[in-house]
C-alpha positions, 0 to 999 in steps of 0.5 A, a space after each residue: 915352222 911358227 908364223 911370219 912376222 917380224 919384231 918391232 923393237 926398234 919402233 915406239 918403244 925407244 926411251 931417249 933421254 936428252 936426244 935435243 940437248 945441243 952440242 958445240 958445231 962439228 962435234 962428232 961421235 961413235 958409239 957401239 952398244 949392246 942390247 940385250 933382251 928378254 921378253 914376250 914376241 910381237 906377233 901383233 895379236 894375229 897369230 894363236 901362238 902362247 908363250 912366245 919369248 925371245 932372248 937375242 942380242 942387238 950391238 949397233 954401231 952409230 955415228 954422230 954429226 952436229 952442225 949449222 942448219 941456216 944458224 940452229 944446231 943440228 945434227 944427224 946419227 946414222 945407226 947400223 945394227 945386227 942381230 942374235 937371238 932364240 926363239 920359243 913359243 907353242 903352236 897347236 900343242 907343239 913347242 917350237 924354237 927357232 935362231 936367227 941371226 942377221 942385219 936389222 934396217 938401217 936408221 938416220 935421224 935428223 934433229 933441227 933446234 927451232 928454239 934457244 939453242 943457235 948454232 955455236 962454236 966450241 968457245 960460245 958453247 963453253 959460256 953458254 947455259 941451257 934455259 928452254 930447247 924446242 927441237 924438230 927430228 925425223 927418223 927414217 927406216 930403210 928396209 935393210 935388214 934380214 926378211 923372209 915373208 914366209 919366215 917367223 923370225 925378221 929382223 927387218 921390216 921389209 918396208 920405209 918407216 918415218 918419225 917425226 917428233 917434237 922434242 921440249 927440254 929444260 934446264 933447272 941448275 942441275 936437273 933436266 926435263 925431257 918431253 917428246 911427242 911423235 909418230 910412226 908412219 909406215 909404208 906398205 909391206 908388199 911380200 908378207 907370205 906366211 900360210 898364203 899361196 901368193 904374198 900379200 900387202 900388209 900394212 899398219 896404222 900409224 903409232 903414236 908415241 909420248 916420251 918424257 924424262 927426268 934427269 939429274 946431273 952430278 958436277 963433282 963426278 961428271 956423270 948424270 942419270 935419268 928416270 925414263 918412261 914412255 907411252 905408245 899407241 895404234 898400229 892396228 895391221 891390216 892385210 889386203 885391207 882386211 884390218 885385224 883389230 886385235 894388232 892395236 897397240 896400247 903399252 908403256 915402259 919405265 927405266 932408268 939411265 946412267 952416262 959417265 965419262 971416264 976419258 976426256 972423249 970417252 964415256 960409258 952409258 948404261 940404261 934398263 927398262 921394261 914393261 909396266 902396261 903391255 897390250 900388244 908388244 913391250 912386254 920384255 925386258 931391256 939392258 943396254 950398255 953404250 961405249 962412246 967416243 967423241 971429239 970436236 972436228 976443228 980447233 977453235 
């Protein structure tokens, strides 16, 4: 079998247009989204495995809650996701290949406005108009998802991971800017397996993540589309405290965004990015496409 390891695209590599854009107090969401990806596997520069891609699928189910936090909007999305793929790559002379399907971990994110956008209802929001927004959010990850420490392919991690991040958006008539800056901090992975006769602690640096898009809305249709990018660092692995330099981190990735409404409650979201500067991880490419309903929970 190949090695053990685990994928790490639901890590820095995240492109998030308008993630601080506020909503009126107790609007609701839920989306289902499907992702598809094709691209080269992070085995964090440890294993002599060439040429491993993958081709797997990842639909997510998540919920969305905007509320009151002591007078600033705030919500939390809770996020759920499954996932389907192949595997190839040479190890040693030999093309191996390997399917894996299963849960990934389970995420909640909280996002707290710190600046220009109180908590409103839905009549002060309808007259309201966005200048200058600084938001606070964290990410966690809980160790929910499908892990094997002697196994390859692992749609989980196997541990905690947190993300805080500082968010700056503002408004232009039509256009918007975007900017975030963040990190990835993770706990340790006590069963790590694979080639060894007892598990191992496996641990990794923090990543660091900058984030930045530029958007544009169009009035006379109601959709609106964003160039997106991002840039991320770090994450150098270590096992008992044996560091393996090799696993640092230092990619970026570029894409683009459309949303379009098509129902009052309804709308659709399609987004592509890929890879311009992989060093370790990124290196694939991503389609996404977002089913969304939303509503307002009480009547103003």
């Amino acid at each position: 079998m190949l090695a053990s390891c685990f994928i790490r695209f639901l890590s820095a590599q995240e492109l998030s247009p308008r993630a601080y854009i506020i909503t009126p107090v107790h609007s609701n969401a839920i989306n289902l989204t499907w992702s598809f990806y094709d691209g080269g596997v992070d085995f964090n520069g440890v294993y002599p495995y060439s040429g491993t891609t993958g081709v797997y699928h990842v639909p997510v189910l998540s919920y969305y809650h905007a509320f009151s936090f002591f007078g600033r909007s705030a919500n939390v999305t809770a996020s759920l996701p499954y996932g389907v793929g192949h595997f190839e790559g040479n190890a040693n002379g030999t093309d191996q290949s390997i399917y894996r399907s299963g849960l990934l971990d389970f995420s909640a994110r909280l996002s707290v406005n710190l600046y220009g956008g109180k908590a409103m209802r839905l009549p002060e929001f309808l007259s309201w108009k966005q200048k200058k927004l600084l938001g606070a959010s964290l990410k966690v990850v809980a160790p929910a998802g499908q892990y094997n420490g002697n196994a390859l392919i692992n749609w989980g991690i196997n541990r905690w991971a947190l993300k805080p991040e500082l968010g700056y958006s503002q408004r232009w008539g039509h256009w918007i800017l975007d900017s975030y800056a963040g990190a990835w901090f993770y706990t340790v992975n006590p069963e790590f397996g694979y080639g060894l006769p007892a598990p191992k602690a496996q641990t990794e640096a923090p990543v660091g993540s900058l984030e930045g898009h530029f958007s544009y809305d169009f009035p006379k249709v109601g959709l609106w589309a964003s160039f997106d990018s991002d840039f991320w660092w770090g994450g150098e692995h270590a096992f008992t405290n044996r560091s393996v330099p090799s696993s640092r981190q230092l990619s970026s990735r570029l894409g683009g965004t459309v949303s379009v409404p098509f129902t009052r409650h309804q709308s659709i979201k399609i987004a592509y990015s890929d890879g311009v500067y992989v060093r370790v991880g990124g290196n694939y490419q991503n389609l996404q496409v977002a089913w969304q309903y939303s509503w307002i929970g009480k009547r103003w």
